[in-house]
N, C-alpha and C positions, 0 to 999 in steps of 0.2 A: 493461543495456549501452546499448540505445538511447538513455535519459535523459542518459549521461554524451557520447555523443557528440554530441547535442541541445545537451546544455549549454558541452560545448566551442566547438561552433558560435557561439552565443550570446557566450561572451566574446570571442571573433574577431570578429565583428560589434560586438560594444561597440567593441573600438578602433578600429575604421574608421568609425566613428563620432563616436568625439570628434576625429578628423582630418579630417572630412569637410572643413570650409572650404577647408583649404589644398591636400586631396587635390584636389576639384576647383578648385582655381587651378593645381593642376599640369598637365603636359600629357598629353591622352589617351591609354593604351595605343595604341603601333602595332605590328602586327602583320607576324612576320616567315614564310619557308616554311623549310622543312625538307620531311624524307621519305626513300625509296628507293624504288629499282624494281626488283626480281631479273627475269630470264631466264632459260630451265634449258632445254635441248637433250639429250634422251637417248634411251638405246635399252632396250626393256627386253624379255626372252624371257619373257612370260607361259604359266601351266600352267590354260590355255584348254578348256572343255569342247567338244564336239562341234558346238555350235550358236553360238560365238562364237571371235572372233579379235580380242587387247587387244596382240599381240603387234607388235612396229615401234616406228619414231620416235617422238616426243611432241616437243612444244613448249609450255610451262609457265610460264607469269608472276603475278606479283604486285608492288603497287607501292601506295604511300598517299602525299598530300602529308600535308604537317602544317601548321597555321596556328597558330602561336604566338608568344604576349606576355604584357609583365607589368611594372610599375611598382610603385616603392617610396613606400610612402605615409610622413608626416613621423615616426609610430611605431615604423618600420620595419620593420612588417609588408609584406613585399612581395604583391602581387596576382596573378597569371596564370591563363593559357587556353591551351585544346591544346584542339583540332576536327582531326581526321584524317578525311580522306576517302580513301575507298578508290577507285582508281583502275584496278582490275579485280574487277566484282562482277555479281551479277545479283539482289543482294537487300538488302543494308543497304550504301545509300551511305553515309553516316557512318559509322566504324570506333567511334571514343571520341570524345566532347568534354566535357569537364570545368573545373573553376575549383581552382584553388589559390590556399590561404592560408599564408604560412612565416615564422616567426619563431625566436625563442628558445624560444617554447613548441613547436618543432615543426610537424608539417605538417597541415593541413588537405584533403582531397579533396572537393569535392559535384559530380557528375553522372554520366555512362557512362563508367566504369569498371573496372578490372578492381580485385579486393578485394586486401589485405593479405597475405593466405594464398596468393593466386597470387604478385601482385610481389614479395614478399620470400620466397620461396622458392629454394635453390640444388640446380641439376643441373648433372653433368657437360657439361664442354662438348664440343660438337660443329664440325666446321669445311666441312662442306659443307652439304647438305640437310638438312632438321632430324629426327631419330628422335624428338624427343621433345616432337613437337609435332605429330603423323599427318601426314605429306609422304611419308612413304614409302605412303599410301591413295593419294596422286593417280598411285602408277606402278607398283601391283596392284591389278589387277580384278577384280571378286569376281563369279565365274559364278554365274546364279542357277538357281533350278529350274524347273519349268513356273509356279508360284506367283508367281515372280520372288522368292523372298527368297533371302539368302544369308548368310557366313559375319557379312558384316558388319552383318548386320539387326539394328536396334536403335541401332544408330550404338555413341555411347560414347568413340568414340576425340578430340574434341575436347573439351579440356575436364575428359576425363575419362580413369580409370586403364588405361585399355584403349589406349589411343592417346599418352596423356601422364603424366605427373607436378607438372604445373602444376594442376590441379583447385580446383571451388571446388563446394560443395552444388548440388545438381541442374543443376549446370553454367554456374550461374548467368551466368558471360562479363562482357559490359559492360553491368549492369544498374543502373539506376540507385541511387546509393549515398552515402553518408558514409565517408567513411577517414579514420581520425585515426593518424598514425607521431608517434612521441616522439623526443627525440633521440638520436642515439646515443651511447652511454656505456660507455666501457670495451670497446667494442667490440661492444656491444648494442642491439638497437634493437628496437620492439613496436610493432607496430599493429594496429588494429581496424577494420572495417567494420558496416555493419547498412544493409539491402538488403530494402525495404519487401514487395517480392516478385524473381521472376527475369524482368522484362519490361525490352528497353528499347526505345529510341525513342519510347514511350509514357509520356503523363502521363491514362492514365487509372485510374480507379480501382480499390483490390485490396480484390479479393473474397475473405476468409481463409473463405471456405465454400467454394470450388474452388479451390483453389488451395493450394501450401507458399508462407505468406510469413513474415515478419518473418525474414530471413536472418542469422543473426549470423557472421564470418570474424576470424580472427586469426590473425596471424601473429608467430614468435618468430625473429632471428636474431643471429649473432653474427659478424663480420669481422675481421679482424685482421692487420696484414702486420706480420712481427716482420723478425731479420737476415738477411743473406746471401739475399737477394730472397724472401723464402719468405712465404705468403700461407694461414692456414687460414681457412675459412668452414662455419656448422652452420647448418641452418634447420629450424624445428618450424611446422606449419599444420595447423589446425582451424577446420574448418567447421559448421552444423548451420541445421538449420528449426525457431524456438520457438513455429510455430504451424501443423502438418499439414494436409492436405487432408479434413476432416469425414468420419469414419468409416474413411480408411484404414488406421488404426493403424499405422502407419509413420514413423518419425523421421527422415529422411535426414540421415545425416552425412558427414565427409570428413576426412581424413587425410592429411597429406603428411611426409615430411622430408628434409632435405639434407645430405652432407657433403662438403668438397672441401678437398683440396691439393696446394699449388703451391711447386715449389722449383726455383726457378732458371726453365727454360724446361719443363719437366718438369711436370707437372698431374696429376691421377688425381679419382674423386668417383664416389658412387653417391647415388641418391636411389630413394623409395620412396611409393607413394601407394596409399590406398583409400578406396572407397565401400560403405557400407552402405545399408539401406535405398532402393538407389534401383530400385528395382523392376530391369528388364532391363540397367540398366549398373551395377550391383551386381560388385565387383570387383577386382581389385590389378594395379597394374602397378611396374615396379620397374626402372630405367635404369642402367649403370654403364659409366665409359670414363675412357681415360686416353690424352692428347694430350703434345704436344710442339711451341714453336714456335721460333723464332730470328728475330727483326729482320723482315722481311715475307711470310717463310714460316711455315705452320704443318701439322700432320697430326696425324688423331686417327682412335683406332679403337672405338667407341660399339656398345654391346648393349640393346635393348631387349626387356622380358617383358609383356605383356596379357593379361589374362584380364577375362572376363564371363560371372556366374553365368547372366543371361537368367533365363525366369518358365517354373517349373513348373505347368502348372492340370491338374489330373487326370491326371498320366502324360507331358503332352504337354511338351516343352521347347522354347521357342519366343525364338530370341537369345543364345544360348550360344555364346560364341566363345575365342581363345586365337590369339595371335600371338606370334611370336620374328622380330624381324628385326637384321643386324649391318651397321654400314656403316663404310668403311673411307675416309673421306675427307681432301682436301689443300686449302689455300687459298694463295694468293700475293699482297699490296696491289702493284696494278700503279701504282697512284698515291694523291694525295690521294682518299679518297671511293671508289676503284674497287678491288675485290676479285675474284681470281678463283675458282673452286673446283672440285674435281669430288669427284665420290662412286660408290664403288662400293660396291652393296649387294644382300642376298639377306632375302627376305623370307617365312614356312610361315604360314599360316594354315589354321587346323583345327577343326573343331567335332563334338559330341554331339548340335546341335539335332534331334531327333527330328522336327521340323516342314519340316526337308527332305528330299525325296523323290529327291532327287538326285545319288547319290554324288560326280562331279563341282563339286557345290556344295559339298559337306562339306572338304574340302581345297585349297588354292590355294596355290601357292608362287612365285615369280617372282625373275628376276637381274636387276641391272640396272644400266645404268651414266649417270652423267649427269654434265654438264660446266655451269659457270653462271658469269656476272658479277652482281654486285650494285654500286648507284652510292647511294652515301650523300648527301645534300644537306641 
């Protein structure tokens, strides 16, 4: 798989190539912004142990610009760039930046990116804060034990089926990559990724003796709006590692799929994800909701399931977790670019991990209510 997307590479480069002269007599890519910023104001009643208090207000952001561009060379292969910076962070200021190549033959991806099998996947949608994307982690707190671990130890939930249905092998995110999408036909479209290992911002070299690399992802999906407004959509996504970590014996793989439809103003969709092999985020989570919107309103009511097998070694179960949470959110377009929204939601999380000493750690549940804008640009 890697050879064929190497190779596709390669013929994309040839034709920019026999148009080199006139590409550059043309005028430089300029670069435009884009982005958004959300704001979220809520209250949440957390189920607080003895020795902590997560319970009160919150105030919550997030936001990225986008630097994007792109020119048609005379074959009319067009060119483009996306660099998103994150604009509330305290660790990867760059979000993605990547190059696309688009023609007849389809799309081209090379840099930090997210793979095939996340972007072409479909989940129910949602109209406030996101369930299926762990946002409901940033407004439950997970009491820990004297150890300091807790329910959520181990992570799991971005990325992966504990938190999401987006996933990609060891959670791989915006690692650097190749994506080739074909075009779409009939209402079908395939692409493929191959992801040297899961590091990004780094061009250093991968070490396949510690490490899972040679990542291969794909994704299958199908779109289609037929009469009387009605819109189906199905997505299948597989992931895996064709070169393990030396003597783990372990293959991590990945799993997703999607189905949705939409009639009229009316929506509904469930999606479903798991990981094997991935040592303590090893797991299934499974999303289903059905919305409704009219002209610049909209409301939806979204369920999500988590689970995380966590690592048994001798007796000891250490990262076992399970979460149910249901949110019942409204959105309003107060104008061009600006959204309003709220969400109320309840969130149980519970665990077996024998590695907590804590009863109080073992269970956490939390209500909560949050109001937000979001500004598109």
């Amino acid at each position: 798989m890697k050879k064929v997307l190497l190779g596709t590479t390669a013929i994309v480069a040839a034709g920019m190539i026999a148009s080199a002269p006139s590409a550059i007599a043309a005028e430089k890519i300029k670069l435009g912004l884009g982005g958004y910023m959300i704001q979220d104001f809520g209250y949440v009643a957390n189920d607080d142990s003895a020795t902590e208090d997560f319970s009160g207000f919150d105030v919550k952001s997030d936001a990225e610009v986008f630097f994007k561009g792109k020119t048609t060379l005379d074959n009319g292969i067009s060119v483009g760039l996306n660099v998103q910076l994150e604009a509330n962070t305290s660790g990867d200021q760059i979000d993605e930046s990547y190059i696309t190549f688009k023609g007849g033959f389809g799309q081209v991806d090379i840099g930090s990116e997210n793979s095939a099998q996340y972007k072409m996947h479909y989940a129910p949608a949602d109209f406030g804060i996101g369930i299926n994307s762990g946002d409901q982690f940033g407004w439950v707190s997970m009491t820990s034990d004297a150890q300091g671990d807790s329910i959520n130890q181990g992570a799991g939930y971005f990325r992966g089926p504990f938190g999401s249905t987006y996933i990609e092998p060891t959670q791989a995110n915006d690692s650097t990559k190749v994506t080739y999408y074909t075009p779409r036909v009939e209402g079908f479209q395939l692409g493929l990724s191959y992801s040297p290992d899961a590091n990004q911002d780094s061009n250093g070299g991968v070490n396949r003796d510690a490490n899972n690399t040679d990542l291969v992802m794909a994704g299958l999906n199908f779109n289609r709006n037929f009469a009387n407004s009605s819109n189906f959509r199905a997505s299948l996504g597989y992931g895996t590692v064709l070169d393990e970590i030396d003597g783990s014996g372990n293959t991590p793989t990945s799993f997703n799929a999607g189905v949705g439809l939409k009639v009229g103003g009316f929506g509904i969709g469930v999606s479903y994800a798991n990981f094997d092999d991935h040592g303590a985020t090893t797991g299934h989570g499974i999303n289903g909701g059905v919305n409704y919107s009219s002209g610049p309103w909209g409301i939806s009511l979204s369920y999500f399931h988590g689970e995380k097998d966590g690592i048994n070694t001798a007796g000891t179960v250490d990262g076992e977790g399970q979460q149910d949470t249901i949110h019942l959110s409204a959105k309003y377009a107060l104008g061009p670019g600006v959204t309003g929204y709220g969400t109320l939601g309840h969130s149980e999380f519970e665990t077996d991990d024998t590695d907590l000493v804590n009863e109080d750690a073992a269970e956490v549940e939390a209500t909560y209510v949050v109001v937000g804008v979001k500004l598109g640009f």
